[in-house]
PyMOL Python script that loads the backbone (N, CA, C, O; Angstrom):
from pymol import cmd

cmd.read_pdbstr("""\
ATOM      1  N   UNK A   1      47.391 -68.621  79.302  1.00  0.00           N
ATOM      2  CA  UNK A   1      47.522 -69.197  80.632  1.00  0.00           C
ATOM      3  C   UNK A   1      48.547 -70.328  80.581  1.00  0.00           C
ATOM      4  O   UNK A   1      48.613 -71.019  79.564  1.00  0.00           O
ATOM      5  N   UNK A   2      49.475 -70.590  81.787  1.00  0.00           N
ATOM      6  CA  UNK A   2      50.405 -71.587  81.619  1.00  0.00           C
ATOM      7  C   UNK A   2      50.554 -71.823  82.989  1.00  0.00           C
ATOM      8  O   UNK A   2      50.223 -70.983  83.826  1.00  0.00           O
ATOM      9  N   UNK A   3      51.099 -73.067  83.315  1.00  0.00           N
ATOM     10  CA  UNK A   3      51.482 -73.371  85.028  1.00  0.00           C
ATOM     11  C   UNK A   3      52.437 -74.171  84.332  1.00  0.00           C
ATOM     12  O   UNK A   3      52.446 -74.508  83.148  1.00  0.00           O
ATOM     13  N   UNK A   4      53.481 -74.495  85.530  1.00  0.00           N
ATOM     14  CA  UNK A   4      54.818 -75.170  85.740  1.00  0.00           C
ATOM     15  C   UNK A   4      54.252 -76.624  86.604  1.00  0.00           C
ATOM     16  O   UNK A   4      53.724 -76.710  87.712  1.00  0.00           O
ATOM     17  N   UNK A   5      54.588 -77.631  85.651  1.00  0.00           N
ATOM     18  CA  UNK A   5      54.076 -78.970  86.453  1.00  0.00           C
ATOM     19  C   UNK A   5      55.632 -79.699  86.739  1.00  0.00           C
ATOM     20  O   UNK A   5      55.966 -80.617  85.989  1.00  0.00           O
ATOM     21  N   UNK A   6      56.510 -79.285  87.779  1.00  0.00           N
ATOM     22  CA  UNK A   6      57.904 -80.071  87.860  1.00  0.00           C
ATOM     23  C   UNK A   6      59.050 -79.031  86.811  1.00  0.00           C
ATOM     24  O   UNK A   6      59.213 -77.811  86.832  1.00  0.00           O
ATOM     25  N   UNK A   7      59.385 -79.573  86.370  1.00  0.00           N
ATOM     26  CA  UNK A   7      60.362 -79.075  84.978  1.00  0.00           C
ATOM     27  C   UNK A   7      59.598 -78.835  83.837  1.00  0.00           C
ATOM     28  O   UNK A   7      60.260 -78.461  82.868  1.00  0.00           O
ATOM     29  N   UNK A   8      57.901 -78.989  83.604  1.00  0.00           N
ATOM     30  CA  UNK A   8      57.355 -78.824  82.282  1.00  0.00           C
ATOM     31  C   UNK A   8      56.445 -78.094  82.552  1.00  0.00           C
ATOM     32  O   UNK A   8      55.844 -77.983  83.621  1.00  0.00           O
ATOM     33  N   UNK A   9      56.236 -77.325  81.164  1.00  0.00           N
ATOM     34  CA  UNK A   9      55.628 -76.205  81.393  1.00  0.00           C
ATOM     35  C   UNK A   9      54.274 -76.680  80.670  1.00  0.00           C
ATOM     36  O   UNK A   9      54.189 -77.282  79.600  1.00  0.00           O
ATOM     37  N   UNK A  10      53.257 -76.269  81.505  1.00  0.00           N
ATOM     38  CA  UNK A  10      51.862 -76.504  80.753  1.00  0.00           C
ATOM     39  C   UNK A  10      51.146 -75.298  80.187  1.00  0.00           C
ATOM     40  O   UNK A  10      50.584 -74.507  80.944  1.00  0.00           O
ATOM     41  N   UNK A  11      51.153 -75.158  79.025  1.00  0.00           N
ATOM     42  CA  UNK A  11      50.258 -74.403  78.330  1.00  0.00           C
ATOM     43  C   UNK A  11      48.577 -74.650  77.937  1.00  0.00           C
ATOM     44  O   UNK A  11      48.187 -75.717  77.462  1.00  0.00           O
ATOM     45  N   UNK A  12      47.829 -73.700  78.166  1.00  0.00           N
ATOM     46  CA  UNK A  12      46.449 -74.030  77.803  1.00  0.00           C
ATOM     47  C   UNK A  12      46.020 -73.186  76.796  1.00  0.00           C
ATOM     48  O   UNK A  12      46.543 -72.073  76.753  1.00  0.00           O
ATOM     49  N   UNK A  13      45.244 -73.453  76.039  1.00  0.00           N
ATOM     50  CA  UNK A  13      44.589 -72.750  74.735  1.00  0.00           C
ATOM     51  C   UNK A  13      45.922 -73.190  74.028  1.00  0.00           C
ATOM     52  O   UNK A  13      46.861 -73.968  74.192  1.00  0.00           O
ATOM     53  N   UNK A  14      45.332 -71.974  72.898  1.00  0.00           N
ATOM     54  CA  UNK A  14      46.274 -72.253  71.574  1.00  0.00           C
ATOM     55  C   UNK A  14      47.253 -71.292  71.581  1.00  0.00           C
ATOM     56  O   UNK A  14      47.249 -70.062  71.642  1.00  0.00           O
ATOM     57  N   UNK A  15      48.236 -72.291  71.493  1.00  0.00           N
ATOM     58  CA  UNK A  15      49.768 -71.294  71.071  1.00  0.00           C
ATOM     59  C   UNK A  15      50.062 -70.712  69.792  1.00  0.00           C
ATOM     60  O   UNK A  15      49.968 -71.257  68.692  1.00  0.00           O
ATOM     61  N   UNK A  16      50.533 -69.211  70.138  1.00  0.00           N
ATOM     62  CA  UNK A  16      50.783 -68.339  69.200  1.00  0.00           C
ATOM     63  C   UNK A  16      51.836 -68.192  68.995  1.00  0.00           C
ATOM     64  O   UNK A  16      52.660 -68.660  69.781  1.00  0.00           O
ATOM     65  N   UNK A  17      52.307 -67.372  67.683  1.00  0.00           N
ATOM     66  CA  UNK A  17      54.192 -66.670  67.016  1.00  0.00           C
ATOM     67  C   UNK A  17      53.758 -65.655  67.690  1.00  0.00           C
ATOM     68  O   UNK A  17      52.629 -65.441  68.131  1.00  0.00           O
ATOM     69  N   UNK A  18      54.493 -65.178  67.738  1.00  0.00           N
ATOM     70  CA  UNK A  18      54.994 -63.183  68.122  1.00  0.00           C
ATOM     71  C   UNK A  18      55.755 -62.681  67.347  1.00  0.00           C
ATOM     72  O   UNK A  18      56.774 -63.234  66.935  1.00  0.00           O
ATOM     73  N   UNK A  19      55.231 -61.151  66.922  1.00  0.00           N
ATOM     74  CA  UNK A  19      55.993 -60.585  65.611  1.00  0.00           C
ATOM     75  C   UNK A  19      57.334 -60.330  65.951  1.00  0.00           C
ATOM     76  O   UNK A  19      58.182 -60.320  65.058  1.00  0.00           O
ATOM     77  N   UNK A  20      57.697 -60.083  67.355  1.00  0.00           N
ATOM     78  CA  UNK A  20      58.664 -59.767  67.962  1.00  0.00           C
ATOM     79  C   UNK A  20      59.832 -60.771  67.187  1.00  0.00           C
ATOM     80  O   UNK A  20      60.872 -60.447  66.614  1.00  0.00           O
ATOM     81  N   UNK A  21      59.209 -62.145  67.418  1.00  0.00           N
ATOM     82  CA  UNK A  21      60.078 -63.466  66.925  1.00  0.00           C
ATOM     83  C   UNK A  21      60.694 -63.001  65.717  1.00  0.00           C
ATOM     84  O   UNK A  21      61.841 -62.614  65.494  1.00  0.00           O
ATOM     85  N   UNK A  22      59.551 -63.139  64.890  1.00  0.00           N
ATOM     86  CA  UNK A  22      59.693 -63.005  63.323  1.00  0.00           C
ATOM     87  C   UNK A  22      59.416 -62.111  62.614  1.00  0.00           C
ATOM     88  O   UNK A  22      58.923 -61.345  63.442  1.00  0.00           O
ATOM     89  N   UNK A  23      59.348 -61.547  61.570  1.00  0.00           N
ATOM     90  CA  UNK A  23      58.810 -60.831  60.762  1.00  0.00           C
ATOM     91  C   UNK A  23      57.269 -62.168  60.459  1.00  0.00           C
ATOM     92  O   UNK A  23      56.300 -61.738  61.085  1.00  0.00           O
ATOM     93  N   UNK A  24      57.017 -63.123  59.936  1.00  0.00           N
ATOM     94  CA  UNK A  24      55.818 -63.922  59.634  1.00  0.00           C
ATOM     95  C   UNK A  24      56.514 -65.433  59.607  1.00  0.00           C
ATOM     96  O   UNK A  24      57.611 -65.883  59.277  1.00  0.00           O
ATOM     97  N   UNK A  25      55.213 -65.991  60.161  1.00  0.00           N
ATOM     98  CA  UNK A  25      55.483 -67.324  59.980  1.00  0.00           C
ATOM     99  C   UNK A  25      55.787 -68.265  59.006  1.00  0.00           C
ATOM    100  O   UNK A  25      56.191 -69.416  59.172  1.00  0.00           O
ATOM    101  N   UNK A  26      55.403 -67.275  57.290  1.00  0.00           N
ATOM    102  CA  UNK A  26      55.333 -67.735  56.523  1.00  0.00           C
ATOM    103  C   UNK A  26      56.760 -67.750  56.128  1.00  0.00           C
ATOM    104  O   UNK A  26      56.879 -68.427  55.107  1.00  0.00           O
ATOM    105  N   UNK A  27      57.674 -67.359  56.461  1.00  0.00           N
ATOM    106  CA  UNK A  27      59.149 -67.325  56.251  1.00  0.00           C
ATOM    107  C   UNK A  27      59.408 -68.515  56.876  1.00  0.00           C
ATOM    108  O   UNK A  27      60.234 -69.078  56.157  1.00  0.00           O
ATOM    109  N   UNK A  28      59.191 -69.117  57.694  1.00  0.00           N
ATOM    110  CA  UNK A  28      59.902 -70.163  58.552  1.00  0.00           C
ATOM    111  C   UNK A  28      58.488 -71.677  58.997  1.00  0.00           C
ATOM    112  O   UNK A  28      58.027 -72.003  60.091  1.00  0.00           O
ATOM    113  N   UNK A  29      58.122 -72.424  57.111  1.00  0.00           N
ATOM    114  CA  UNK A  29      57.279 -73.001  57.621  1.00  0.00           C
ATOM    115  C   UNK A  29      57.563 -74.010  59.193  1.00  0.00           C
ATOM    116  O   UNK A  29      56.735 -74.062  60.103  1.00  0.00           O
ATOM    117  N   UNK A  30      59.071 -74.824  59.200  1.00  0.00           N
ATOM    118  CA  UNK A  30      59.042 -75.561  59.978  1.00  0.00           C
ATOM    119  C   UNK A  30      58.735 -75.164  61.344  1.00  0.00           C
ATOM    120  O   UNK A  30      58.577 -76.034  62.200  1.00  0.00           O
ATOM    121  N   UNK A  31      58.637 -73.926  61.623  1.00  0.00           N
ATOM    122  CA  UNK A  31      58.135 -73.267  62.928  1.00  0.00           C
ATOM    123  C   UNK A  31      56.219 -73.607  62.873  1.00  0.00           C
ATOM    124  O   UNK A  31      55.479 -74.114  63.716  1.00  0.00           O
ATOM    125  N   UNK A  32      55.991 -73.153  61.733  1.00  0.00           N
ATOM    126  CA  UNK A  32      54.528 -73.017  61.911  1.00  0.00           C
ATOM    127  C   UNK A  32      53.919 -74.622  61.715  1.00  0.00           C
ATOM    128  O   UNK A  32      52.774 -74.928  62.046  1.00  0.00           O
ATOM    129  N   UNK A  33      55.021 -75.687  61.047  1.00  0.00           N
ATOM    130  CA  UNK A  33      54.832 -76.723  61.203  1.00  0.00           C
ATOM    131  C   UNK A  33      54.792 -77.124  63.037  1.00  0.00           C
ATOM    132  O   UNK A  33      53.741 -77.269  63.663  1.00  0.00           O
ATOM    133  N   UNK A  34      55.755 -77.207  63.452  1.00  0.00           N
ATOM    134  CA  UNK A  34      55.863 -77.427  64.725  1.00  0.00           C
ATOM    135  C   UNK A  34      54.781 -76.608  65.666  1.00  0.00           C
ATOM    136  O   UNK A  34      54.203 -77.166  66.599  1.00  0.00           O
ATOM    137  N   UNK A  35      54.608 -75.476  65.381  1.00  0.00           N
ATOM    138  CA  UNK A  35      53.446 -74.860  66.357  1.00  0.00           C
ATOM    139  C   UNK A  35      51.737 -75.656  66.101  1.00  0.00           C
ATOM    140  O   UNK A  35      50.952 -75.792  67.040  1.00  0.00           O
ATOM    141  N   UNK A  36      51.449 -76.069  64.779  1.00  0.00           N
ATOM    142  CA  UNK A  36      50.155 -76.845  64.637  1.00  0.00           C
ATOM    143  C   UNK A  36      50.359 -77.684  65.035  1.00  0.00           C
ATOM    144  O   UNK A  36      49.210 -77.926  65.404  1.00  0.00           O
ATOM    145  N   UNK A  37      51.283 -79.080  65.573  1.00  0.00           N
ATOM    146  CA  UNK A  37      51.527 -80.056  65.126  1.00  0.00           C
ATOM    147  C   UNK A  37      51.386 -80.269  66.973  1.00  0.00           C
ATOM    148  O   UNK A  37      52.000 -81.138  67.592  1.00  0.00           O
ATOM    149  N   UNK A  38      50.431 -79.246  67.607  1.00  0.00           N
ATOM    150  CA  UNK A  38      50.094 -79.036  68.940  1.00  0.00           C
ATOM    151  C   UNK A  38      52.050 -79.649  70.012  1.00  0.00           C
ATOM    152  O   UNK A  38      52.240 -80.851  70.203  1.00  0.00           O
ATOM    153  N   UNK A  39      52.823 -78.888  70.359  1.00  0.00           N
ATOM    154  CA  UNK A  39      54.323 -79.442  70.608  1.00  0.00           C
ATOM    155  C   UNK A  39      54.071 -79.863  71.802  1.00  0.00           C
ATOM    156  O   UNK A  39      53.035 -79.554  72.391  1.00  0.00           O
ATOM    157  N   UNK A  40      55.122 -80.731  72.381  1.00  0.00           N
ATOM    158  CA  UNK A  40      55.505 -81.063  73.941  1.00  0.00           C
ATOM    159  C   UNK A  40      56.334 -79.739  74.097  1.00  0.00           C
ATOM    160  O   UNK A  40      57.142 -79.436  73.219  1.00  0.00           O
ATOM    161  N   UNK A  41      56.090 -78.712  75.527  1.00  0.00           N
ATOM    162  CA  UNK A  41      56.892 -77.571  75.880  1.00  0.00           C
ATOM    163  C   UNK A  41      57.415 -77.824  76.977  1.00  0.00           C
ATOM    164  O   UNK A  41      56.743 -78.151  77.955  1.00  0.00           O
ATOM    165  N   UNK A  42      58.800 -77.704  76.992  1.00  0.00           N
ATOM    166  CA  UNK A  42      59.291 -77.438  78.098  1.00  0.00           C
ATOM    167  C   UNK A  42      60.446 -76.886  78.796  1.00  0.00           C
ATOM    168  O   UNK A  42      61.401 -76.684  78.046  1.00  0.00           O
ATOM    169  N   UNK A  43      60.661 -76.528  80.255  1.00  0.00           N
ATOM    170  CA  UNK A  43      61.511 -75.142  80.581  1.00  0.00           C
ATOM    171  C   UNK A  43      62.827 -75.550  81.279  1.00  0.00           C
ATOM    172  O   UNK A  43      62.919 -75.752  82.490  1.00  0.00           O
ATOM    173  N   UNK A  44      63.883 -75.656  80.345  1.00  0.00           N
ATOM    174  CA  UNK A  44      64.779 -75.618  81.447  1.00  0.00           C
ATOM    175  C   UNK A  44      65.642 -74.476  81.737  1.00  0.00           C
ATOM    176  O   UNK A  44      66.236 -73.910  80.820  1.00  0.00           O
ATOM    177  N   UNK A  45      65.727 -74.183  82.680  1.00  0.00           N
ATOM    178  CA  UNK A  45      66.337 -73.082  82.962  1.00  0.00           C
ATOM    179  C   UNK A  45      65.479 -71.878  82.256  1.00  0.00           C
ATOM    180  O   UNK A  45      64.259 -71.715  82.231  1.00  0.00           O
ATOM    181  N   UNK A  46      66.963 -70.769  81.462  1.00  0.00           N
ATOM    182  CA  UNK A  46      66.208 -69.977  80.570  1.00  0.00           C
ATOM    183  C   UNK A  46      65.762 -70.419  79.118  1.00  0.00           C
ATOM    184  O   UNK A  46      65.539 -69.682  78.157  1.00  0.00           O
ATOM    185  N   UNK A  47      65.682 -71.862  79.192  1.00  0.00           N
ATOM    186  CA  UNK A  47      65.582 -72.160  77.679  1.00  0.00           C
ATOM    187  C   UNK A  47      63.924 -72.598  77.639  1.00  0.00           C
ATOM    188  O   UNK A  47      63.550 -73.418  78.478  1.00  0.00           O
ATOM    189  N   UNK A  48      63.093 -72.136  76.817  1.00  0.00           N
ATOM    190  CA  UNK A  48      62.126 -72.770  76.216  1.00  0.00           C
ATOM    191  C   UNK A  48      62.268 -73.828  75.141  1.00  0.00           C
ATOM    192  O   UNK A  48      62.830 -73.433  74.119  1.00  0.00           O
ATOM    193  N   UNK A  49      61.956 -74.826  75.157  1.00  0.00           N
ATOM    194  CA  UNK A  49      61.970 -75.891  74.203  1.00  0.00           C
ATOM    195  C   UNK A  49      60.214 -76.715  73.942  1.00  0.00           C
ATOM    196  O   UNK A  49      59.338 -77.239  74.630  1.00  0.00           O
ATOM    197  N   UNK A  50      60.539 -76.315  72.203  1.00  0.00           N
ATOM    198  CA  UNK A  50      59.004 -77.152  71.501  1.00  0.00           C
ATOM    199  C   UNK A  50      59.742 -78.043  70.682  1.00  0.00           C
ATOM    200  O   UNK A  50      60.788 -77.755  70.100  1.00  0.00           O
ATOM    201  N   UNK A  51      58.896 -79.629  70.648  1.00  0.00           N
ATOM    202  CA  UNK A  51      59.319 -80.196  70.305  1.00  0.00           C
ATOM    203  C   UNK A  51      58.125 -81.313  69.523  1.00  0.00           C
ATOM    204  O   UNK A  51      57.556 -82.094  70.286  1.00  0.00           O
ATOM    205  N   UNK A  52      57.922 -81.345  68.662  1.00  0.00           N
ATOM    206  CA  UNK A  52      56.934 -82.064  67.411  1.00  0.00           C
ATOM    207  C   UNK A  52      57.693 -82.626  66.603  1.00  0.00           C
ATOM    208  O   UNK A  52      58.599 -82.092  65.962  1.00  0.00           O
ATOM    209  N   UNK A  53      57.202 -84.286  66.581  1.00  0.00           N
ATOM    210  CA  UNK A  53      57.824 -84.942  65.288  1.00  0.00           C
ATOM    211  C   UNK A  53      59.143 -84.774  65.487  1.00  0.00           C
ATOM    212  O   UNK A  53      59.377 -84.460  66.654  1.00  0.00           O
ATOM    213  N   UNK A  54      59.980 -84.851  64.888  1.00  0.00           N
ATOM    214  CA  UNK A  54      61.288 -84.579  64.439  1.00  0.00           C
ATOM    215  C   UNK A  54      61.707 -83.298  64.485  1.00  0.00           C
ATOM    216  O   UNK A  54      62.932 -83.187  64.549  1.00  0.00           O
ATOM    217  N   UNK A  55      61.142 -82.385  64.474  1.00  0.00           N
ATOM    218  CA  UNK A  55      61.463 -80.834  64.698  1.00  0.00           C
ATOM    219  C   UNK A  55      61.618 -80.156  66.369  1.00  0.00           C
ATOM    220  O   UNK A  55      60.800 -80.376  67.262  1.00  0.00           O
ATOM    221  N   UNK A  56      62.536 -79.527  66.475  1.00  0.00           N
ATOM    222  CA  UNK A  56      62.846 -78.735  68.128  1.00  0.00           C
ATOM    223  C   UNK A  56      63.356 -77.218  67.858  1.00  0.00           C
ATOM    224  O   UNK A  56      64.258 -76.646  67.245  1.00  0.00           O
ATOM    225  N   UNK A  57      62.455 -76.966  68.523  1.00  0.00           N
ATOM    226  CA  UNK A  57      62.697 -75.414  68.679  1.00  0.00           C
ATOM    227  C   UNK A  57      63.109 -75.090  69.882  1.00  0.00           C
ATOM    228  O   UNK A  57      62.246 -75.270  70.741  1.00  0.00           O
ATOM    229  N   UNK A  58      64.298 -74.602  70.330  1.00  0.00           N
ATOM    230  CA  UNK A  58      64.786 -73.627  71.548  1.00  0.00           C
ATOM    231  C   UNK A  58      64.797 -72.404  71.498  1.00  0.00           C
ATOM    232  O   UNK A  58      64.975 -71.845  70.416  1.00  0.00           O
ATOM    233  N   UNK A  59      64.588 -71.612  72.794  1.00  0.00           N
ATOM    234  CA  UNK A  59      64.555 -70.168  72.654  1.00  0.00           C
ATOM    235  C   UNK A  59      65.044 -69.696  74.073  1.00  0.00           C
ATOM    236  O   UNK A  59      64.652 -70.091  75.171  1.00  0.00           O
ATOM    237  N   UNK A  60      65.719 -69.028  73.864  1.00  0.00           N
ATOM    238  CA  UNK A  60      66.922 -68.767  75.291  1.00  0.00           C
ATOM    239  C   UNK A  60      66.570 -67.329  75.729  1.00  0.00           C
ATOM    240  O   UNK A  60      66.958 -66.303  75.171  1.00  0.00           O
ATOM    241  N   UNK A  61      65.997 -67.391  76.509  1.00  0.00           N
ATOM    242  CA  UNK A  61      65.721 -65.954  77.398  1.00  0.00           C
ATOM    243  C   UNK A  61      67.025 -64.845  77.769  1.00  0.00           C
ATOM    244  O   UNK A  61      67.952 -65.213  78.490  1.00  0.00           O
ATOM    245  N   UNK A  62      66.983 -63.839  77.343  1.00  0.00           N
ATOM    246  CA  UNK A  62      68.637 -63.044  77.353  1.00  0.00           C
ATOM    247  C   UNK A  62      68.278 -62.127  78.055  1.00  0.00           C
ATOM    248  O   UNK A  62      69.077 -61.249  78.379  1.00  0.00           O
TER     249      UNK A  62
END
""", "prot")
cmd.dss("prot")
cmd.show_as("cartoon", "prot")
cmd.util.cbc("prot")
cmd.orient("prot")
């Protein structure tokens, strides 16, 4: 479940990888770092952005 509060996107429950992404998370700890590390998400445009600690993840919708 997720709603749009302004420009940020609110997620509820726990966020998951998708195999689609990756082959495993275990290839790419700083992802699975950033996904525990519960992130701030948010949407601009087509970009998804997580952002924990020092680490940012973007992901561009094509």
């Amino acid at each position: 479940m997720y709603r749009l509060e302004g420009q940020t996107l609110q997620l509820e429950g726990t966020l998951v990888s998708t195999m689609k992404f990756c082959e495993s998370t275990e290839t790419m700890p700083q992802l699975t770092e950033t996904l525990a590390a519960a992130p701030q998400v948010e949407q601009q445009g087509d970009t998804l952005i997580l952002t924990a600690n020092d680490l940012r993840w973007e992901f561009v919708r094509q």
